[in-house]
HTML snippet that shows the backbone in 3Dmol.js (N, CA, C, O; Angstrom):
<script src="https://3Dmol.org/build/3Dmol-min.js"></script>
<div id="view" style="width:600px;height:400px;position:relative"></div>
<script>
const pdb = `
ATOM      1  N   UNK A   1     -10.334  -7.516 -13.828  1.00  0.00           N
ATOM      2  CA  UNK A   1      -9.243  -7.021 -14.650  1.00  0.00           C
ATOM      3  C   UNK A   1      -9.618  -5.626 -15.134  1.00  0.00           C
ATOM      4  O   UNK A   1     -10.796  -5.363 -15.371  1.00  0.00           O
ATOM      5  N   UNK A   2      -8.563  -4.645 -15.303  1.00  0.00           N
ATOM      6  CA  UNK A   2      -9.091  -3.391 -15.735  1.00  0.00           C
ATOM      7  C   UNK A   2      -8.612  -3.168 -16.885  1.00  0.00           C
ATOM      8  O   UNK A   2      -7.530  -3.493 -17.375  1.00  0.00           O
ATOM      9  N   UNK A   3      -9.591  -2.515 -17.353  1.00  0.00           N
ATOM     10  CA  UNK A   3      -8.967  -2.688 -18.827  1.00  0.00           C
ATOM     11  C   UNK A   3      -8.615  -1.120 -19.781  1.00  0.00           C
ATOM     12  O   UNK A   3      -9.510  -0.276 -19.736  1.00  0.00           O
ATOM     13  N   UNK A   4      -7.602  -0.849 -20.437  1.00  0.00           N
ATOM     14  CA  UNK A   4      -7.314   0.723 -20.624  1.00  0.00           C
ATOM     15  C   UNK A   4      -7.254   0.632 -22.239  1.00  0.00           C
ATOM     16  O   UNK A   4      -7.113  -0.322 -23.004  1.00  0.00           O
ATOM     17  N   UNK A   5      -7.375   1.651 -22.384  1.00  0.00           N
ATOM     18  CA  UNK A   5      -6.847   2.175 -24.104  1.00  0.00           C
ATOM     19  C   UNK A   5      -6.121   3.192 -24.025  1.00  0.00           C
ATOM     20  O   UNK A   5      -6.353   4.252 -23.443  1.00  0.00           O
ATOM     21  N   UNK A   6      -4.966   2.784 -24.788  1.00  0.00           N
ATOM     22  CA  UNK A   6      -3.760   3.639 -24.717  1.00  0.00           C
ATOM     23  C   UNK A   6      -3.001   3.627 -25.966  1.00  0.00           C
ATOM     24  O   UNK A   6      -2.558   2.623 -26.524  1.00  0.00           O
ATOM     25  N   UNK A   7      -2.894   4.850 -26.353  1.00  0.00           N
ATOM     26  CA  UNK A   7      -1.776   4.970 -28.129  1.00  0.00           C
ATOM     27  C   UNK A   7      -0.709   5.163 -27.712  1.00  0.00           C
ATOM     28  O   UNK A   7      -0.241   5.439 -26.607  1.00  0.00           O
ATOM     29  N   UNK A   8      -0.108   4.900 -29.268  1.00  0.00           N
ATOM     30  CA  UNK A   8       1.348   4.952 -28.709  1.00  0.00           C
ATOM     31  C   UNK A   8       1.744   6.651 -28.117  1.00  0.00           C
ATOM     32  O   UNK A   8       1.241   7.766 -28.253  1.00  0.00           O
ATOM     33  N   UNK A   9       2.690   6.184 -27.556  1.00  0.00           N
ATOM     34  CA  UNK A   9       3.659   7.304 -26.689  1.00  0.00           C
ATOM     35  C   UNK A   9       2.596   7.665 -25.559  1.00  0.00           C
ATOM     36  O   UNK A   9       2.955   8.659 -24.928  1.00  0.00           O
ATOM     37  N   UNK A  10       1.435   7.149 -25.150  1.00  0.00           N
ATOM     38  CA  UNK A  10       0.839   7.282 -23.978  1.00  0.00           C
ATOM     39  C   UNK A  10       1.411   6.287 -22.567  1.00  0.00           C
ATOM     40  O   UNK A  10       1.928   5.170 -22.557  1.00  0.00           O
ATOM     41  N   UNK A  11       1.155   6.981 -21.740  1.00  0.00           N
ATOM     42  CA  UNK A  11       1.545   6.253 -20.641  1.00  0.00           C
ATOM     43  C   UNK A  11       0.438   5.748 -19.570  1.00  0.00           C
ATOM     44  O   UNK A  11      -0.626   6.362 -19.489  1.00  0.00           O
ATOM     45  N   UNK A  12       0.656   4.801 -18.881  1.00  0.00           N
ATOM     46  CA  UNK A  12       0.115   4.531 -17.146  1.00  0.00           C
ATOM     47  C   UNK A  12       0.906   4.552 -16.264  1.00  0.00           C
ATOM     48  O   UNK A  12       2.062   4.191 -16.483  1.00  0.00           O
ATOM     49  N   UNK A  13       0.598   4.880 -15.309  1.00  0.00           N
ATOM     50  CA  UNK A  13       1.558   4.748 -13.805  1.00  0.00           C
ATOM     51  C   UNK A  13       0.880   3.636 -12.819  1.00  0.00           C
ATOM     52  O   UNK A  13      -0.158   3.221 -13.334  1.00  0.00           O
ATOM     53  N   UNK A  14       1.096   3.156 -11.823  1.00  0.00           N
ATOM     54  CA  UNK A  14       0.979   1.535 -11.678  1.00  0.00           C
ATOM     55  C   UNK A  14       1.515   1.812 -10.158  1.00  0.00           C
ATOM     56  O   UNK A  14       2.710   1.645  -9.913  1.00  0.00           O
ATOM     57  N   UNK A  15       0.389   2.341  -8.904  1.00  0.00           N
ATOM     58  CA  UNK A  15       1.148   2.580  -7.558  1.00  0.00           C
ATOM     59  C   UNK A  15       1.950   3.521  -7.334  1.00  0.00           C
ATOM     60  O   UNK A  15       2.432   3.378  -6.210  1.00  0.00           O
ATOM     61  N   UNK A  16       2.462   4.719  -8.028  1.00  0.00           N
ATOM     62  CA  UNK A  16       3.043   5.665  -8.163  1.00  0.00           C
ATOM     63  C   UNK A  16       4.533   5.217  -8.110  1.00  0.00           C
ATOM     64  O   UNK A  16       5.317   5.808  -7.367  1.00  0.00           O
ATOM     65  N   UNK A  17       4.994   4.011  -9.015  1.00  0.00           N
ATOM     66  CA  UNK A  17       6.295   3.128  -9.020  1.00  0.00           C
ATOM     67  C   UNK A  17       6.709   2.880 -10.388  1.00  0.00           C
ATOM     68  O   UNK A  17       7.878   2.579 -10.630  1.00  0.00           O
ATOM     69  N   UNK A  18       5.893   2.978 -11.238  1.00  0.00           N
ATOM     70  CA  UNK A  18       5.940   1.507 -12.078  1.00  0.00           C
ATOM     71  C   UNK A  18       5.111   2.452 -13.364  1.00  0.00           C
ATOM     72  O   UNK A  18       3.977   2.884 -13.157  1.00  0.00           O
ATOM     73  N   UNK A  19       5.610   2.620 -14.274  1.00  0.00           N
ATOM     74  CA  UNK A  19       5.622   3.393 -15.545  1.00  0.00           C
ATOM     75  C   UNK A  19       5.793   2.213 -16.890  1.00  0.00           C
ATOM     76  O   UNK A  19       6.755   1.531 -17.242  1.00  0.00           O
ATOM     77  N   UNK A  20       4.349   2.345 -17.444  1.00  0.00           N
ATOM     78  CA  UNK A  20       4.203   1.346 -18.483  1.00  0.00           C
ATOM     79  C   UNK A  20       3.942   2.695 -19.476  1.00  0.00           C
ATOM     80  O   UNK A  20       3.157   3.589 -19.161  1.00  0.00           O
ATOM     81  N   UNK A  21       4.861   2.690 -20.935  1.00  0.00           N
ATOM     82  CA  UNK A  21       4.486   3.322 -22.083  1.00  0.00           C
ATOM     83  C   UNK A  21       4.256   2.392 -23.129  1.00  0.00           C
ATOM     84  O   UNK A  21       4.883   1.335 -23.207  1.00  0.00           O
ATOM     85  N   UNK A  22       3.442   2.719 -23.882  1.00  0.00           N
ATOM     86  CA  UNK A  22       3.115   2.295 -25.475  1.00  0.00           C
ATOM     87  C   UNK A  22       4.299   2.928 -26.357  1.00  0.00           C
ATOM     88  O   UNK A  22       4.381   4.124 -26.636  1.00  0.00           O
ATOM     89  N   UNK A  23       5.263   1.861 -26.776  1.00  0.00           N
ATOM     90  CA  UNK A  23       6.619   2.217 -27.436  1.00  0.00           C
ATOM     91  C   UNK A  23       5.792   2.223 -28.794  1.00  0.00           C
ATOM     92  O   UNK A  23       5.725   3.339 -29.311  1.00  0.00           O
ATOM     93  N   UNK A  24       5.180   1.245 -29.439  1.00  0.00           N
ATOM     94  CA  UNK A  24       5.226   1.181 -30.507  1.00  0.00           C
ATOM     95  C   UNK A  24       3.870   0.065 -30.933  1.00  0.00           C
ATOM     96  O   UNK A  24       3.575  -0.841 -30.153  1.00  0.00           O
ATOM     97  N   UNK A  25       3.211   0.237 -32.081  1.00  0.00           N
ATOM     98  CA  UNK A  25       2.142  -0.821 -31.949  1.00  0.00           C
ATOM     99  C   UNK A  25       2.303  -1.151 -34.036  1.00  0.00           C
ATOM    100  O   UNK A  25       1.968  -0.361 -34.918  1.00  0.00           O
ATOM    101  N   UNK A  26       2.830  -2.366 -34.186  1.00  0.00           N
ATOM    102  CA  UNK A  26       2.398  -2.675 -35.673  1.00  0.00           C
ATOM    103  C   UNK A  26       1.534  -3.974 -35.669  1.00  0.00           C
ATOM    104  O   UNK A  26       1.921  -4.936 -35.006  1.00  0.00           O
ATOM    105  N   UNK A  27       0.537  -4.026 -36.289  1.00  0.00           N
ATOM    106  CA  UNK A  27      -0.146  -5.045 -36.504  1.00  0.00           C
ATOM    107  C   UNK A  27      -0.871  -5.587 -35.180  1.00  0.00           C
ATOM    108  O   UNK A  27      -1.597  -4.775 -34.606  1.00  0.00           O
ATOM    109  N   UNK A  28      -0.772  -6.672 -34.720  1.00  0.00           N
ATOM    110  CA  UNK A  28      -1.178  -7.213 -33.830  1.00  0.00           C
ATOM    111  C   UNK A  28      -0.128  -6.853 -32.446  1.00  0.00           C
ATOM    112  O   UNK A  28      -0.460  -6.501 -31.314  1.00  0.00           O
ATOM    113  N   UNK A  29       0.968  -7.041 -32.903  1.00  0.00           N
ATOM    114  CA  UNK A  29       2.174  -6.286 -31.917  1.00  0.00           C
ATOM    115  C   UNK A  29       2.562  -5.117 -31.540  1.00  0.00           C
ATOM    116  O   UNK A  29       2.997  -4.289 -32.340  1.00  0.00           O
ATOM    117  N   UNK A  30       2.423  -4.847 -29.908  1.00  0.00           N
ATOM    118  CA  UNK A  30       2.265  -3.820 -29.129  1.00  0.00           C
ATOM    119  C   UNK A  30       3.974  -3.831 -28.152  1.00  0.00           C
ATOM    120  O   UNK A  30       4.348  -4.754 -27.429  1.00  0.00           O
ATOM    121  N   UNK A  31       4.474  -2.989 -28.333  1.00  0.00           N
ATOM    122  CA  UNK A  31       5.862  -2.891 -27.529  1.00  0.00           C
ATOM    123  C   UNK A  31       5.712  -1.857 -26.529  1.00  0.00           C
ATOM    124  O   UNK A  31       5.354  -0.700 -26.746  1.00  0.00           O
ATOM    125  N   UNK A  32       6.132  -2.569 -24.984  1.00  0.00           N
ATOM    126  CA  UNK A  32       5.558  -1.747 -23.759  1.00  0.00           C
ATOM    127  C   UNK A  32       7.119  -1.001 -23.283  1.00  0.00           C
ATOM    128  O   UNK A  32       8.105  -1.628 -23.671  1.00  0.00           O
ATOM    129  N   UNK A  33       7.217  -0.528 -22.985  1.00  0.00           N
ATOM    130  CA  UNK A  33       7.847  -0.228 -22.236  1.00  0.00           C
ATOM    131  C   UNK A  33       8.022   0.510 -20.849  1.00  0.00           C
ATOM    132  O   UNK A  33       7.528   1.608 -20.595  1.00  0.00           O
ATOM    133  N   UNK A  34       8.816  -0.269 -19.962  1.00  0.00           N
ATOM    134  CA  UNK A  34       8.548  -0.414 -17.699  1.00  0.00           C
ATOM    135  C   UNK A  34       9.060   0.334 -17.612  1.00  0.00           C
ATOM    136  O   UNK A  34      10.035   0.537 -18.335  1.00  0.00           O
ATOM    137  N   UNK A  35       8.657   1.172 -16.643  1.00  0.00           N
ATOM    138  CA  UNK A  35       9.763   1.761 -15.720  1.00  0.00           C
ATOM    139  C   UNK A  35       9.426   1.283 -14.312  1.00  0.00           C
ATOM    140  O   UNK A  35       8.370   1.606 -13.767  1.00  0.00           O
ATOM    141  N   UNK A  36      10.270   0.569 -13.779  1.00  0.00           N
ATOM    142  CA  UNK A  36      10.175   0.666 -12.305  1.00  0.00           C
ATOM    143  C   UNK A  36      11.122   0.212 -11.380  1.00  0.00           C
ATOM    144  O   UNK A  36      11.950  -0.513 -11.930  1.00  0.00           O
ATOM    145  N   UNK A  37      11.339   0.390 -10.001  1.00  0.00           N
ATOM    146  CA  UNK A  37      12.236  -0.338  -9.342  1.00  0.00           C
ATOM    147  C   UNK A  37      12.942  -1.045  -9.565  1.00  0.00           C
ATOM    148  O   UNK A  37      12.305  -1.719 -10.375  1.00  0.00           O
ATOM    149  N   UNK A  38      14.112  -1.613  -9.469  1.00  0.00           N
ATOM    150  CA  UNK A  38      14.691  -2.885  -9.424  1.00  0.00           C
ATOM    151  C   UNK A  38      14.111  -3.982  -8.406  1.00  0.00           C
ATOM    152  O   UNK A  38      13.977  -5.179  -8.659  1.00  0.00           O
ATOM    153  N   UNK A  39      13.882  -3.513  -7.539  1.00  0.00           N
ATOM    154  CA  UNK A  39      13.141  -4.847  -6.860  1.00  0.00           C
ATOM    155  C   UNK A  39      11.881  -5.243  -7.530  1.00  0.00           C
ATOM    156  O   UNK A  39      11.339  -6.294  -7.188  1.00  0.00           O
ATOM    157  N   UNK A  40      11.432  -4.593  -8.336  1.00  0.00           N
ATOM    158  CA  UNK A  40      10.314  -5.269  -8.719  1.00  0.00           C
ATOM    159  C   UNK A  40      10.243  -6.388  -9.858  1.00  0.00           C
ATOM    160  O   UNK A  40      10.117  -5.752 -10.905  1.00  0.00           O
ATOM    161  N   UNK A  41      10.258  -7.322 -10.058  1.00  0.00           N
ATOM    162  CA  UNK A  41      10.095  -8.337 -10.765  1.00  0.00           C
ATOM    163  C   UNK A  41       9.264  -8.665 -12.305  1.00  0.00           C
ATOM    164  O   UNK A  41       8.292  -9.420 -12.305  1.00  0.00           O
ATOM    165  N   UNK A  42       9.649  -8.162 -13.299  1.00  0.00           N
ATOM    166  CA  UNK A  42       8.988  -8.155 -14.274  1.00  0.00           C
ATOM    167  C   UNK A  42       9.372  -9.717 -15.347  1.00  0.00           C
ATOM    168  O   UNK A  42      10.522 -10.135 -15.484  1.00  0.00           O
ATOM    169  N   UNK A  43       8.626 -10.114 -15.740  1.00  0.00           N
ATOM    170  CA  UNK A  43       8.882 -11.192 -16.538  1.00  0.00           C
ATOM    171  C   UNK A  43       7.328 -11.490 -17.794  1.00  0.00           C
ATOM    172  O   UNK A  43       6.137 -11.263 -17.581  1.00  0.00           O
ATOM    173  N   UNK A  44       7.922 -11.992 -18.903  1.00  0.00           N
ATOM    174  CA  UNK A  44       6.619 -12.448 -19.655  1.00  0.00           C
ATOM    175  C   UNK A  44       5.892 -13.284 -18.890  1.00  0.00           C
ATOM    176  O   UNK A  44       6.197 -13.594 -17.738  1.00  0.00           O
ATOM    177  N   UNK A  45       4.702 -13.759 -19.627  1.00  0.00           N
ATOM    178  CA  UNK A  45       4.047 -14.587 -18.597  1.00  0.00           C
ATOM    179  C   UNK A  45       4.358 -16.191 -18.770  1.00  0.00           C
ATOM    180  O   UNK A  45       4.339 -17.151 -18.000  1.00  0.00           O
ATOM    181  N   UNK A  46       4.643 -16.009 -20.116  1.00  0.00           N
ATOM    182  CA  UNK A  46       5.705 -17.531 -20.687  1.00  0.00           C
ATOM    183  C   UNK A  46       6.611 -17.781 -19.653  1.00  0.00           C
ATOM    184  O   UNK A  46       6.371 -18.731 -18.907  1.00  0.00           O
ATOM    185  N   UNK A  47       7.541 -17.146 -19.487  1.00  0.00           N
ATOM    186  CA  UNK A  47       8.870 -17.341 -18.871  1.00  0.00           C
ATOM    187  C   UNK A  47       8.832 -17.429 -16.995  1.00  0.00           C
ATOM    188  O   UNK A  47       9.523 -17.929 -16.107  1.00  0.00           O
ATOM    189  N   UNK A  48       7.608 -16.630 -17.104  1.00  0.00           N
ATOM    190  CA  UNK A  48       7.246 -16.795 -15.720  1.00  0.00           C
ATOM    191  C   UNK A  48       6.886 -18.227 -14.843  1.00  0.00           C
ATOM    192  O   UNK A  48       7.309 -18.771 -13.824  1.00  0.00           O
ATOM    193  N   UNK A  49       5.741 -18.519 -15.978  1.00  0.00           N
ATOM    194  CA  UNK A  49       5.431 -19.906 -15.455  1.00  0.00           C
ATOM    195  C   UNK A  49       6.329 -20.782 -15.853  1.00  0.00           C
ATOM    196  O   UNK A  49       6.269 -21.761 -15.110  1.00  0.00           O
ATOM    197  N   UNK A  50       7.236 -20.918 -16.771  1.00  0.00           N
ATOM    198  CA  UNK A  50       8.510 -21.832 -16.920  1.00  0.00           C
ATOM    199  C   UNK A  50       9.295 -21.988 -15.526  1.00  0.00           C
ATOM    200  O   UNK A  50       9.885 -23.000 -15.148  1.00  0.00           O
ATOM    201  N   UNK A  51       9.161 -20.635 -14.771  1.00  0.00           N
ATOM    202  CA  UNK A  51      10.044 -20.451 -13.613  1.00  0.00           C
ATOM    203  C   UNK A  51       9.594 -21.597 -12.853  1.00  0.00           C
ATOM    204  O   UNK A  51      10.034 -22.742 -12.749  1.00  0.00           O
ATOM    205  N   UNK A  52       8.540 -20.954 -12.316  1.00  0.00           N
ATOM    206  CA  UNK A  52       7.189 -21.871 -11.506  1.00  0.00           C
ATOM    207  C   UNK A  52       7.335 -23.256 -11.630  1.00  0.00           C
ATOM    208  O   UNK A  52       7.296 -23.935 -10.605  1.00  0.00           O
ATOM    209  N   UNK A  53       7.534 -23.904 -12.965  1.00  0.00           N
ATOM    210  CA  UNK A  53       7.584 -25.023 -13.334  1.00  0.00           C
ATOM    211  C   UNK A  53       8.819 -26.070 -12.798  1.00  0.00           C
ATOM    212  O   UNK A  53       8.908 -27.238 -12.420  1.00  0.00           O
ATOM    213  N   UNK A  54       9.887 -24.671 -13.050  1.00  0.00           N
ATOM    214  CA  UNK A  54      11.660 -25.173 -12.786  1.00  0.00           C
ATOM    215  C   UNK A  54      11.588 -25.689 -11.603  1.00  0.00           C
ATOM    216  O   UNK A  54      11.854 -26.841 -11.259  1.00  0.00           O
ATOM    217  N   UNK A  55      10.986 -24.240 -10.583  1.00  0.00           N
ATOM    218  CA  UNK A  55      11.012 -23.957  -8.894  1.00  0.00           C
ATOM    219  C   UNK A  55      10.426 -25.181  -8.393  1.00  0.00           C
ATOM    220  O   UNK A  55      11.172 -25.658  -7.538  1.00  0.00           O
ATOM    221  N   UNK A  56       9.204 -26.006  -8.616  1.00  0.00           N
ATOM    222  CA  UNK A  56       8.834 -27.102  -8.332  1.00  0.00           C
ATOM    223  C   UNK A  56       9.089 -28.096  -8.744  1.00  0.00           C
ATOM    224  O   UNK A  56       8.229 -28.948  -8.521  1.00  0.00           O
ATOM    225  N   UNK A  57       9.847 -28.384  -9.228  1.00  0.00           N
ATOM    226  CA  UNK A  57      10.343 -29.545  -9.626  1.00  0.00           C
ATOM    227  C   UNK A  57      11.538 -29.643  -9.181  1.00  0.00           C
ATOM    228  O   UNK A  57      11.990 -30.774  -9.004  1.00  0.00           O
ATOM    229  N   UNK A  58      12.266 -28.602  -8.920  1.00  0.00           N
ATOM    230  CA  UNK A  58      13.430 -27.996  -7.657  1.00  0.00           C
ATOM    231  C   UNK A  58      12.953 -28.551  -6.670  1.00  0.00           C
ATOM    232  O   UNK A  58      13.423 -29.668  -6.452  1.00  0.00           O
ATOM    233  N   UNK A  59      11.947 -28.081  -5.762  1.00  0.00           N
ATOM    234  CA  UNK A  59      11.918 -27.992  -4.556  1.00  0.00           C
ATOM    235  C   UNK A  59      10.968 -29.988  -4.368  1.00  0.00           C
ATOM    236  O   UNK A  59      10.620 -30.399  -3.261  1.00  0.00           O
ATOM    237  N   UNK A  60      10.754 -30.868  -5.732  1.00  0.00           N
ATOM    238  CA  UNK A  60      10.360 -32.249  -5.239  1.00  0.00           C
ATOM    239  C   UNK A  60      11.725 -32.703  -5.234  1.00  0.00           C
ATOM    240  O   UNK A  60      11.938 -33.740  -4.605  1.00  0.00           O
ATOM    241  N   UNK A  61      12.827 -32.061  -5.886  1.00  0.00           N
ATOM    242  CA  UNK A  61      14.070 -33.413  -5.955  1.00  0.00           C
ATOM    243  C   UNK A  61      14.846 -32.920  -4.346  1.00  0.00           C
ATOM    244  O   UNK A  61      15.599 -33.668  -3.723  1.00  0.00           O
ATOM    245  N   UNK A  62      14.399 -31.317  -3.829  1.00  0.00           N
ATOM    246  CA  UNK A  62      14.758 -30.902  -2.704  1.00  0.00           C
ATOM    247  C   UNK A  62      14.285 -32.430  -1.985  1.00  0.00           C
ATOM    248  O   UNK A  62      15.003 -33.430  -2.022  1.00  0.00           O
ATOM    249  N   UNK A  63      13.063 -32.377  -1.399  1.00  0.00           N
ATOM    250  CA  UNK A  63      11.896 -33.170  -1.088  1.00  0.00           C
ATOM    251  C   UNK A  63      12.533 -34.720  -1.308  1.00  0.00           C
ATOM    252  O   UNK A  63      12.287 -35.424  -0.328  1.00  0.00           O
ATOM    253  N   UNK A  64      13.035 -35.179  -2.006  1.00  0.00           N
ATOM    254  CA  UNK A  64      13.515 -36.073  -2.467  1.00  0.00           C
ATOM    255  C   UNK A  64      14.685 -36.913  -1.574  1.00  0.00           C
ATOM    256  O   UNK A  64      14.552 -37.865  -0.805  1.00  0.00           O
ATOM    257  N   UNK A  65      15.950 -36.119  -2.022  1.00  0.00           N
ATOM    258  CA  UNK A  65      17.083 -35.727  -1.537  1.00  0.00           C
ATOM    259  C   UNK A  65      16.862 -36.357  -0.236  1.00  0.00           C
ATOM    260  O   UNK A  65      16.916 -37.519   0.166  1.00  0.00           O
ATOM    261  N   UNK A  66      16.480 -34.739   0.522  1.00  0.00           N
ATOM    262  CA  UNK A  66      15.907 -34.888   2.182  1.00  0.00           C
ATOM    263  C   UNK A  66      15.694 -36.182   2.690  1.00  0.00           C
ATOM    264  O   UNK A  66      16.421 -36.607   3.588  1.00  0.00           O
ATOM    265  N   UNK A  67      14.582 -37.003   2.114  1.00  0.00           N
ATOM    266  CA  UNK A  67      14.409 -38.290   2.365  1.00  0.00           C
ATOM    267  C   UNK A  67      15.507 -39.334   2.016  1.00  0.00           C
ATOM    268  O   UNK A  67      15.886 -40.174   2.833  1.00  0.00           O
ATOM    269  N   UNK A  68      15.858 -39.261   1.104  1.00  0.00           N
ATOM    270  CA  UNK A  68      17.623 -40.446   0.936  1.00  0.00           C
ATOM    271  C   UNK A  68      18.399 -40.102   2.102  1.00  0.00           C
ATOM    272  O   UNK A  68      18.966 -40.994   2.733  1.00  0.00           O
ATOM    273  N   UNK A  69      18.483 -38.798   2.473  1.00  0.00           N
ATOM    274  CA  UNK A  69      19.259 -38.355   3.146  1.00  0.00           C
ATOM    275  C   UNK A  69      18.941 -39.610   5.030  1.00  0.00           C
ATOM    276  O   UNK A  69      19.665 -40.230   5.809  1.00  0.00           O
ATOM    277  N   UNK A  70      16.956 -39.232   4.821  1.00  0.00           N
ATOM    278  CA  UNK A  70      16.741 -39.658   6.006  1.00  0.00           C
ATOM    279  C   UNK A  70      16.947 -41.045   6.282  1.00  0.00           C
ATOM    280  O   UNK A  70      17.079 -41.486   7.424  1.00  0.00           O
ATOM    281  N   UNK A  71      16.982 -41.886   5.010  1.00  0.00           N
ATOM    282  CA  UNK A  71      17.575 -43.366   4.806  1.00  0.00           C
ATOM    283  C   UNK A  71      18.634 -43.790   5.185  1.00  0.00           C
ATOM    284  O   UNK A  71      18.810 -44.842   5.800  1.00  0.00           O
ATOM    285  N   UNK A  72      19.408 -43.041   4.866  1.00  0.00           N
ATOM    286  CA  UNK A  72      21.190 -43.133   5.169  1.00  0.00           C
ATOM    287  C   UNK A  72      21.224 -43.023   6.720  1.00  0.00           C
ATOM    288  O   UNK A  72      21.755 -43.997   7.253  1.00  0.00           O
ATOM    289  N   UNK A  73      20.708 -41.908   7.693  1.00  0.00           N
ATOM    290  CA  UNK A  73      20.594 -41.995   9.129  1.00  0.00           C
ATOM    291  C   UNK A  73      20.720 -42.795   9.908  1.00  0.00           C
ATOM    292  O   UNK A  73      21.519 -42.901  10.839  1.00  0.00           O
ATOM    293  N   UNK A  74      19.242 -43.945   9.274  1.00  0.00           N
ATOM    294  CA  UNK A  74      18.904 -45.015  10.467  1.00  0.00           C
ATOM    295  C   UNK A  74      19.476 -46.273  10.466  1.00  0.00           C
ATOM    296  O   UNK A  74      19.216 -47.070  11.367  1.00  0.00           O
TER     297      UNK A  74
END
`;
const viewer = $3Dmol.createViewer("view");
viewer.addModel(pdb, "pdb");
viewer.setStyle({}, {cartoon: {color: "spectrum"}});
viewer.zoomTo();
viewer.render();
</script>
């Protein structure tokens, strides 16, 4: 992991794409602000793995399904 120090209104660039600034920092709380692509995919890391969580549990009732499905066939 690399690790930076950065004040506010400083920036990083990230692949020559992807623009992270230090909006604002009170207390323990640091506000970033992205710049980058639309294709690129930004999410907390909370909400991320919630996804992850959704997506597989999606893809067992997929998994699921499929098989009732293969019941009904024979």
């Amino acid at each position: 992991m690399l690790i930076l120090s950065r004040r506010k209104d400083e920036t990083i660039i990230i692949d020559d794409k992807i623009e992270i600034s230090i909006v604002d920092i009170k207390g323990d709380q640091v506000k970033l602000g992205i710049n980058a692509p639309r294709s690129v995919k930004i999410y907390r890391k909370e909400v991320y793995l919630e996804i992850e969580k959704e997506n597989a549990a999606a893809a067992r009732s997929s998994d699921a399904l499929a098989s009732l499905g293969d019941l009904f066939k024979k």
